[in-house]
PABA-907056 format. One record per residue (C-alpha): x, y, z; residue in three letters. Coordinates in nm, 4 decimals, always signed. Layout:
% PABA-907056
<atom <X Y Z> ALA> ...
//
This chain:
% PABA-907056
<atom <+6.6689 +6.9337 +4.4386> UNK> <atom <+6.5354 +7.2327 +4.2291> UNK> <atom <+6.1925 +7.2670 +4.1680> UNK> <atom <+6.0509 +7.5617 +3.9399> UNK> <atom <+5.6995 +7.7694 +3.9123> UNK> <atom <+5.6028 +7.9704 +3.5798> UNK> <atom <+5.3412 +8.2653 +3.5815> UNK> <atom <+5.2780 +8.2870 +3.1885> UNK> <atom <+5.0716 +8.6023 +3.0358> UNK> <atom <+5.1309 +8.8017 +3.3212> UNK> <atom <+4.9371 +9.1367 +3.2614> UNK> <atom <+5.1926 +9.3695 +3.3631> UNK> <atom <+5.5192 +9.4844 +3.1756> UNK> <atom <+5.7976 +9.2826 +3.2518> UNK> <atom <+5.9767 +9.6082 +3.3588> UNK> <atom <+5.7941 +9.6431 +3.6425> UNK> <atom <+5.7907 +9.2622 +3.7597> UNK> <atom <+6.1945 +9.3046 +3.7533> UNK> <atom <+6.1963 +9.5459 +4.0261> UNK> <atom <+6.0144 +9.2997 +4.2559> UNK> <atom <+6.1961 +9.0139 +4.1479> UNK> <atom <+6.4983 +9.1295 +4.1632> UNK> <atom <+6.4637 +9.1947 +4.5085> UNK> <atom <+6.4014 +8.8004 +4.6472> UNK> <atom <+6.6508 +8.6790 +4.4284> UNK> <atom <+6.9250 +8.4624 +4.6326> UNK> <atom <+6.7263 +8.5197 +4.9550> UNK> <atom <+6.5525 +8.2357 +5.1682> UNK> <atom <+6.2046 +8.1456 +5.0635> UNK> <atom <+6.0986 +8.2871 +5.4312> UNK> <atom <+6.2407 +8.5840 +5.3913> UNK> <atom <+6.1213 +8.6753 +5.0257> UNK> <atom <+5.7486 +8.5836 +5.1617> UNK> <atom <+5.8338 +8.9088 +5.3976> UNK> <atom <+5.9676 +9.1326 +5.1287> UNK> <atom <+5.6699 +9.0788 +4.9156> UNK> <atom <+5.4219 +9.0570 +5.1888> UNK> <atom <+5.5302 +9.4666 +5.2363> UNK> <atom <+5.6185 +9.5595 +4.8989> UNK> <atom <+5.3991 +9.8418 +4.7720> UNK> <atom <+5.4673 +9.7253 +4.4188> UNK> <atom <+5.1322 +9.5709 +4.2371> UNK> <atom <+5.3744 +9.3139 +4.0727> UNK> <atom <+5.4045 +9.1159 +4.4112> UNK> <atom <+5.1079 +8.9504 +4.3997> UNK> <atom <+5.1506 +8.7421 +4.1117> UNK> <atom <+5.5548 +8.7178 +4.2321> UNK> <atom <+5.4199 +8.5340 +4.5400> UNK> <atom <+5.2011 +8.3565 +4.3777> UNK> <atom <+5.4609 +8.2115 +4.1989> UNK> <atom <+5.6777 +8.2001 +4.4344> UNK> <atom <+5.4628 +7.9576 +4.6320> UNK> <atom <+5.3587 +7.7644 +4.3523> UNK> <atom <+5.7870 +7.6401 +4.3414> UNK> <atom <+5.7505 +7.6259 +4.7193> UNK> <atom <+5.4493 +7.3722 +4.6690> UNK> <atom <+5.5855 +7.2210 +4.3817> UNK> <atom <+5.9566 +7.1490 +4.5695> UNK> <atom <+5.7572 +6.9483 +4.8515> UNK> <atom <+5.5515 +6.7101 +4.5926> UNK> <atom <+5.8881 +6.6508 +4.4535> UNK> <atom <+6.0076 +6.5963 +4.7806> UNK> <atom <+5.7624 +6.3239 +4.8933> UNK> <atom <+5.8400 +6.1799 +4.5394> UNK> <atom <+6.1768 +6.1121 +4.5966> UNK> <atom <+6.1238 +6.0137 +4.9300> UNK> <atom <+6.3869 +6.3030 +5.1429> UNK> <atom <+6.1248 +6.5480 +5.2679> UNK> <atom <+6.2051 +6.8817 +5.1971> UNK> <atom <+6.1536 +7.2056 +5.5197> UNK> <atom <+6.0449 +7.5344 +5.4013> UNK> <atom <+6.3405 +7.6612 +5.6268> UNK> <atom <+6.5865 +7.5181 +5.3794> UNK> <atom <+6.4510 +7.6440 +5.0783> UNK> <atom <+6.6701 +7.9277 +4.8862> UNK> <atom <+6.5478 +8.1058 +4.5687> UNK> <atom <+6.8378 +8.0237 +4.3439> UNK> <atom <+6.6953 +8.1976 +4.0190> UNK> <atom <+6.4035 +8.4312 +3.9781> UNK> <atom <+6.3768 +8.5658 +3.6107> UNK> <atom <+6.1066 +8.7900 +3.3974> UNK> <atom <+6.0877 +8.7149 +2.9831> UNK> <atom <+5.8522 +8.9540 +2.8256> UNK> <atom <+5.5415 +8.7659 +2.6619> UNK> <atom <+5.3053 +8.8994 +2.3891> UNK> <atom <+5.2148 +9.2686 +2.3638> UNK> <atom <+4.8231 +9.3197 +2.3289> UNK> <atom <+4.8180 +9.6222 +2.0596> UNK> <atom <+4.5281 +9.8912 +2.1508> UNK> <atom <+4.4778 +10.2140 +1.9521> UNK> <atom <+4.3777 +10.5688 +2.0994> UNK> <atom <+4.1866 +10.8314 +1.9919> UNK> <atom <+4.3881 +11.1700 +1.9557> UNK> <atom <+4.3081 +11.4392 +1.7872> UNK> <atom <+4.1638 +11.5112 +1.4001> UNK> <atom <+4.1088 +11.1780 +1.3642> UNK> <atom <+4.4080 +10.9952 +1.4401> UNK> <atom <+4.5129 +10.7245 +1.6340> UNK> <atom <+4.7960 +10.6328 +1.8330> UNK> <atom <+4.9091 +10.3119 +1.9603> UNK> <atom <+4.8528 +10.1879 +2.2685> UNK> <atom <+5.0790 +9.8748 +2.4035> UNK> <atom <+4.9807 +9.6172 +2.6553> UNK> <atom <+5.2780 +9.4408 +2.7284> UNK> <atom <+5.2256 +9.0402 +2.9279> UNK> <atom <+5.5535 +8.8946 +3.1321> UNK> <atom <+5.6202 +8.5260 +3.2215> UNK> <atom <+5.7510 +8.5167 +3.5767> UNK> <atom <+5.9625 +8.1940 +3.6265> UNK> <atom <+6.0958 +8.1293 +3.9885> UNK> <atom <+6.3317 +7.8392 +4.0605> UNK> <atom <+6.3780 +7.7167 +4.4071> UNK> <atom <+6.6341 +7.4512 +4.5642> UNK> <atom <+6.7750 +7.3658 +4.9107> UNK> <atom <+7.0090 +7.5250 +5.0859> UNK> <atom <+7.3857 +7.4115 +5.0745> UNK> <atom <+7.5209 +7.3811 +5.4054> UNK> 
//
């Protein structure tokens, strides 16, 4: 039973967000709360958010169905980053020009389903 989690206009570039992501792919949902509980990257925080949003969501889906779902059992089976819109800035540089400046935005999309024993 998969159950997925989005993070959409993520202000941070989707670069960045990889590194951390690509990190609790394929692991248990246990132990990618641990890997982003001590990541130094800024990009884990809105990971984990995500990350327990498809936890969350996988139990309501759960109790839907009727076959309750254990955290235990829960595997991330595909954690992606698409790059959203780029805000465009512009700089002040010298004689009077202008350079751009690019905000780039991610979408975070983790997918979560039980384990296959």
């Amino acid at each position: 039973m998969k159950a997925r989690a989005v993070a959409r206009y993520v202000r941070m570039s989707p670069r960045k967000v990889r590194l951390v992501v690509d990190q609790i792919r394929g692991k248990s949902v246990n132990e990618a709360y641990g890997i982003l509980q001590y990541s130094k990257k800024g990009a884990a925080e809105p990971v984990g958010k995500t990350l327990r949003s498809a936890v969350a969501n996988a139990q309501v889906k759960s109790q839907d169905s009727g076959a309750l779902v254990d955290i235990d059992d829960l595997v991330v089976r595909q954690a992606y980053v698409d790059e959203g819109p780029t805000l465009r800035r512009w700089r002040a540089r010298a004689q009077g020009r202008a350079s751009p400046i690019r905000k780039r935005t991610s979408h975070i999309t983790v997918v979560v389903d039980a384990k296959e024993f």
